[in-house]
C-alpha positions as CSV (number, residue, x, y, z in Angstrom):
1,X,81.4,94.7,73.2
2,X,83.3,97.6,71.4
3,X,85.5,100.1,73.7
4,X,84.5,103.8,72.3
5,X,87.0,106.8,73.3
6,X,85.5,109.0,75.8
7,X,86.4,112.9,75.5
8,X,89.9,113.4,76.2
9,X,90.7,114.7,80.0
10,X,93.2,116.7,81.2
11,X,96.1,115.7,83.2
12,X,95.3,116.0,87.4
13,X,96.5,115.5,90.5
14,X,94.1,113.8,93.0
15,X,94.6,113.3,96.9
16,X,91.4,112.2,98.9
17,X,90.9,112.1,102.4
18,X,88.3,109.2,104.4
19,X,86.0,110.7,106.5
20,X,85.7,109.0,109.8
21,X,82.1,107.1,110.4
22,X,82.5,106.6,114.1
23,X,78.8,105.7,115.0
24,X,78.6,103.4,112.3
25,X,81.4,101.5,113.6
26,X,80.1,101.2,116.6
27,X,76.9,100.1,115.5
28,X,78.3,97.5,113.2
29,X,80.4,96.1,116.1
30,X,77.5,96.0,118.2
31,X,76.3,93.4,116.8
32,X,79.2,92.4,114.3
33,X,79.5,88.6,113.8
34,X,83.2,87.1,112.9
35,X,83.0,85.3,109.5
36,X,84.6,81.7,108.9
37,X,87.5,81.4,107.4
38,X,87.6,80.7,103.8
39,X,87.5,77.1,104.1
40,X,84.8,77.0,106.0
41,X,82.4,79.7,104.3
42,X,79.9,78.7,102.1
43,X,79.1,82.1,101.3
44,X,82.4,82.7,99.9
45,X,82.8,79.2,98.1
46,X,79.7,80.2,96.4
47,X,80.4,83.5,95.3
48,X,84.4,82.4,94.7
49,X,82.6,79.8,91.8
50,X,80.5,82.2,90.1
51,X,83.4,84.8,89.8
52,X,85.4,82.2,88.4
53,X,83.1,81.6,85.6
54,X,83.3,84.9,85.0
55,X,85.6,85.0,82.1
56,X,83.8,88.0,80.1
57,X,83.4,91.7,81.1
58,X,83.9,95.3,80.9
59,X,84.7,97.7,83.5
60,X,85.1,101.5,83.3
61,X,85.7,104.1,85.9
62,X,89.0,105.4,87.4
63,X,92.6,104.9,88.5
64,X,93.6,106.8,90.9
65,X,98.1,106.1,91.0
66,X,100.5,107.6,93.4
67,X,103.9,106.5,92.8
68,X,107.4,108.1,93.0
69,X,105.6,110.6,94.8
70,X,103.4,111.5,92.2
71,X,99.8,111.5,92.0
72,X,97.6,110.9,88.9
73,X,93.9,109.7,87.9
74,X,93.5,108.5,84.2
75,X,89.8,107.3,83.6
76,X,89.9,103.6,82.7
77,X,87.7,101.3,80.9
78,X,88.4,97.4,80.7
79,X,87.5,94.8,78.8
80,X,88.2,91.1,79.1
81,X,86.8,88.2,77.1
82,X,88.3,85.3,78.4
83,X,92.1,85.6,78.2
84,X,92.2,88.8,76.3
85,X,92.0,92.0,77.6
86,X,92.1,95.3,76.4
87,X,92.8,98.4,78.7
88,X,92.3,102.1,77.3
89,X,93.4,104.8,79.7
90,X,92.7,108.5,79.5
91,X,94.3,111.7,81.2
92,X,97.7,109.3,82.3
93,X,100.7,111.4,83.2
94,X,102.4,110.9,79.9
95,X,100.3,109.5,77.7
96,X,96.9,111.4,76.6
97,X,95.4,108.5,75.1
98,X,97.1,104.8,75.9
99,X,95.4,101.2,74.9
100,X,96.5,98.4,76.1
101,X,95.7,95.0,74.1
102,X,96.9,91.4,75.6
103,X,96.5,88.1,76.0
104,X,99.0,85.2,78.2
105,X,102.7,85.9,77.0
106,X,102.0,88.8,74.4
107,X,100.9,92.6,75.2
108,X,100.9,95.6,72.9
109,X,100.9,99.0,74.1
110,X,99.6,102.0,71.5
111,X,99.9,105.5,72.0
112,X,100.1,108.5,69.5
113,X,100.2,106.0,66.9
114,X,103.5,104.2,67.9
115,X,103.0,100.9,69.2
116,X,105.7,98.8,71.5
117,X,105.3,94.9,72.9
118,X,106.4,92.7,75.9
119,X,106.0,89.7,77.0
120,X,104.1,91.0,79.8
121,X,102.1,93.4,80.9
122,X,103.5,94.7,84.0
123,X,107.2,95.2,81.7
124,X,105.7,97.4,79.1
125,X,103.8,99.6,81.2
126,X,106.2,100.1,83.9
127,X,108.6,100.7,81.0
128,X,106.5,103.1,78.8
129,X,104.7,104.6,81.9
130,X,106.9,105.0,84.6
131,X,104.5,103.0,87.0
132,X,103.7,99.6,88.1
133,X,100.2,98.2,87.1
134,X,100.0,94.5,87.8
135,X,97.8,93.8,84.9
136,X,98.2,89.7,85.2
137,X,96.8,89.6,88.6
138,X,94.7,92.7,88.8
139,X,92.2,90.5,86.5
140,X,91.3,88.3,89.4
141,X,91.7,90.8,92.1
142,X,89.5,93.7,90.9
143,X,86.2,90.9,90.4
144,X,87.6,89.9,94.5
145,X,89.1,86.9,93.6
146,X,92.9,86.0,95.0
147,X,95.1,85.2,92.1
148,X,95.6,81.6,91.2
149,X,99.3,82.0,91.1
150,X,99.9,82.3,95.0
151,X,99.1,81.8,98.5
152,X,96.9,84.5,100.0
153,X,95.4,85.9,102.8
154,X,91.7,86.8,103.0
155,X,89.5,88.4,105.3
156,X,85.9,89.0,105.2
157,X,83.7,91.1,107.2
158,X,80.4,90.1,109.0
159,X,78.3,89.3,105.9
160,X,81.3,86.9,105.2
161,X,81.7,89.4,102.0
162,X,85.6,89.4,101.0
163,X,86.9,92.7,101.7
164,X,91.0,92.2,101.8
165,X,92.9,89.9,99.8
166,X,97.3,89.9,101.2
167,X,99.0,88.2,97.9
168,X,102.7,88.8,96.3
169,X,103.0,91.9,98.6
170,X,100.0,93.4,97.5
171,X,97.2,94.2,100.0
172,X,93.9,94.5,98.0
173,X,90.9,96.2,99.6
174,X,87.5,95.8,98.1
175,X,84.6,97.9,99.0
176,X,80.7,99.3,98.1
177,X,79.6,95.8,96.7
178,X,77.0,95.8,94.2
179,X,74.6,93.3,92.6
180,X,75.0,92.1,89.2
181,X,71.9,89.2,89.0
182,X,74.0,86.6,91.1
183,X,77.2,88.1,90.9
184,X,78.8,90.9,93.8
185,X,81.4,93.0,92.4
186,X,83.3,96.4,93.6
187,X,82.8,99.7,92.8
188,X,85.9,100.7,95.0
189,X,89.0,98.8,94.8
190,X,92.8,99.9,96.3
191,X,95.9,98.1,96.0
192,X,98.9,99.2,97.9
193,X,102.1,97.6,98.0
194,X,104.6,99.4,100.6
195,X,107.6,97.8,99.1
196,X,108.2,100.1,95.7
197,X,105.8,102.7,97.9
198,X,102.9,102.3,95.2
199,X,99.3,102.9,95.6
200,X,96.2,102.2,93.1
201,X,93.3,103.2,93.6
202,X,90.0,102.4,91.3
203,X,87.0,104.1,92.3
204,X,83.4,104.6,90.7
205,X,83.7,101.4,88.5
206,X,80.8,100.4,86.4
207,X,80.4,96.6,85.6
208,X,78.7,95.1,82.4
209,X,78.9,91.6,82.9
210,X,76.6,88.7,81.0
211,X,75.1,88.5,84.0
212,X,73.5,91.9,84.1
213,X,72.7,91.7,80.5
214,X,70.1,89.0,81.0
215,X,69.1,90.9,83.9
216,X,68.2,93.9,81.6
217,X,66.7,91.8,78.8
218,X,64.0,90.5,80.9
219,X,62.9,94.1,81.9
């Protein structure tokens, strides 16, 4: 799969507000059913397998960042084939046009032609964009799996779908599921982490996974 530059964007400032759904909360709790915890759910063990096999994709959407009491929303389009990765973002606060290209202990970081490594991820782009973007552990969380790395704490709501992961002080919310063949992946995922005040949010993502390729072949 080849990454193609979208149109460049301009620079904006983005603050949304939820609107309240009252009577479809208290419909859903109606007749809400408590899920099992992790050990016990087949539902999740299943779906927890198959997003593990998933080692190839491609993402694209937005990021919406607030940090240092700033607010920003770069468009975004990942791709991942197994341990590599390469992240181009749009419209960032100070860099027009950014890709990021990595694999385990070696990342690059272009823009404007200059080009800058790390050992990781998360260094270079909190050095060269002022932000945090945890880049390592973002690969398992945006699919809605917990990182390998640590303990964490799941919940999952009455379809025993995962909607929260709580790992390394991160609290990861996934939401508006959709079906790729076998696979359910988010189109809304937010990260917040109160400790360095930091908040990410990616909304209207678009998946192309192997999965939904041989789905589309056979029509």
């Amino acid at each position: 799969m080849n990454i193609r530059p979208k149109q460049d964007y301009s620079l904006r400032a983005m603050s949304r507000t939820a609107a309240g759904l009252l009577l479809a909360t208290a419909l859903l709790s109606a007749c809400a059913v408590i899920a099992p915890p992790a050990e016990e759910n087949s539902d999740w063990a299943r779906q927890r397998d198959q997003l593990q096999d998933l080692d190839s994709w491609e993402l694209s959407g937005r990021v919406n960042v607030r940090y240092d009491n700033e607010s920003h929303t770069p468009r975004i389009i990942w791709l991942q084939q197994n341990v590599e990765y390469h992240i181009r973002l749009w419209g960032t606060f100070n860099a027009g046009n950014t890709l990021i290209v990595g694999r385990p202990g070696y990342v690059t970081l272009e823009n404007d032609g200059e080009t800058v490594d790390a050992s990781s991820p998360e260094e270079l782009i909190l050095r060269q964009m002022g932000y945090e973007l945890p880049v390592s552990q973002l690969n398992y969380w945006i699919k809605g799996l917990p990182s390998p790395d640590s303990e964490a704490q799941l919940s999952f709501n009455e379809l025993n779908q995962l909607t929260t992961i709580e790992q390394a002080d991160w609290t990861i919310n996934l939401s508006d599921m959709r079906q790729y063949g076998p696979i359910s992946l988010p189109r809304r995922v937010e990260l917040t982490r109160p400790r360095n005040d930091i908040w990410l949010r990616f909304i209207g993502l678009n998946w192309t996974t192997d999965a939904l390729a041989d789905e589309l072949a056979k029509e």
